[in-house]
C-alpha positions in Angstrom: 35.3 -25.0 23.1 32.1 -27.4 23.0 30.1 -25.2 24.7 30.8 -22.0 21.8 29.9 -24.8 19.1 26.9 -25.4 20.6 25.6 -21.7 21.1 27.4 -20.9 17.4 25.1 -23.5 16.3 21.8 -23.1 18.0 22.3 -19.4 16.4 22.6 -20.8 13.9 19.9 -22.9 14.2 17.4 -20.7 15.6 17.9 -18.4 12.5 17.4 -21.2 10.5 14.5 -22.5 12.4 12.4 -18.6 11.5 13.4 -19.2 8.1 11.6 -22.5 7.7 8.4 -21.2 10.2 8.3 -17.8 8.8 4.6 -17.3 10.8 6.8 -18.0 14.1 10.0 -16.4 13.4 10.8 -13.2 15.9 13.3 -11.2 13.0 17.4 -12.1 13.0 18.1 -10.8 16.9 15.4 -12.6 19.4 16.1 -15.6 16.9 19.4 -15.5 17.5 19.3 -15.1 21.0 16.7 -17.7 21.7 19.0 -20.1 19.3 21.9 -19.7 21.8 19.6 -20.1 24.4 18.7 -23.1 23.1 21.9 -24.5 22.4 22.8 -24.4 25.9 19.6 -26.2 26.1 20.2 -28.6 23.5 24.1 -29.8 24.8 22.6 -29.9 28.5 20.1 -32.5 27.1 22.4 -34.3 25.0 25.0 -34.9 28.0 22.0 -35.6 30.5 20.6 -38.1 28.2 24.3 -39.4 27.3 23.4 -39.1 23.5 27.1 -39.7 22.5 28.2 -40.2 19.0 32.0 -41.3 18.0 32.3 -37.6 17.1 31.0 -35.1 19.8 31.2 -32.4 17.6 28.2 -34.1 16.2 26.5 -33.9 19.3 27.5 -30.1 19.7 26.2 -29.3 16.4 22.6 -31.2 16.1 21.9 -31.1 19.9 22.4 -26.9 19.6 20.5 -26.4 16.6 17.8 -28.7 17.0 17.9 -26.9 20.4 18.1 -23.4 19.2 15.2 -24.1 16.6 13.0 -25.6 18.8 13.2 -22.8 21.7 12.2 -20.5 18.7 9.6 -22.3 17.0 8.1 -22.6 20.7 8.1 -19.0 21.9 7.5 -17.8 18.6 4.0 -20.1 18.8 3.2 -18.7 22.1 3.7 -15.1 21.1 1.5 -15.8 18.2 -1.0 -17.3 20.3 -1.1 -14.8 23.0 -1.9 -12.6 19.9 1.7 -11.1 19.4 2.7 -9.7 15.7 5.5 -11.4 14.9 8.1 -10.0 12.6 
């Protein structure tokens, strides 16, 4: 069950990470998929670190979208870089 928090919320995350960096954001789809990437991401680092809280469905939901909004904001910046149109 942590794990489909964690994707859920690097979805959402990642969706929410396009609409705040609208010159990065790669339309509803590749954000949401790079979100759930990243919240995979994002709960890896937060269990390899040991980032615990009292509640781990804290750590579920900030470790997978801080994780799903940074694996957007990233690719999105090096699509635009490498001279991509983003969406």
């Amino acid at each position: 069950m942590e794990w489909l928090i964690s994707l859920v919320a690097g979805a959402v995350g990642g969706n929410l990470g396009g609409a705040l960096f609208k010159k990065l954001s790669l339309g509803t789809l590749w954000n949401s998929v790079l979100g759930i990437l990243g919240g995979a991401g994002g709960m890896n680092l937060m269990n390899a670190i040991n980032a615990t809280t009292e509640s781990g469905l804290v750590n579920q939901l900030g470790g997978g979208a801080v994780g799903g909004t940074v694996l957007m904001a990233i690719v999105g910046l090096v699509k635009k870089v490498m001279g991509g149109k983003s969406s």
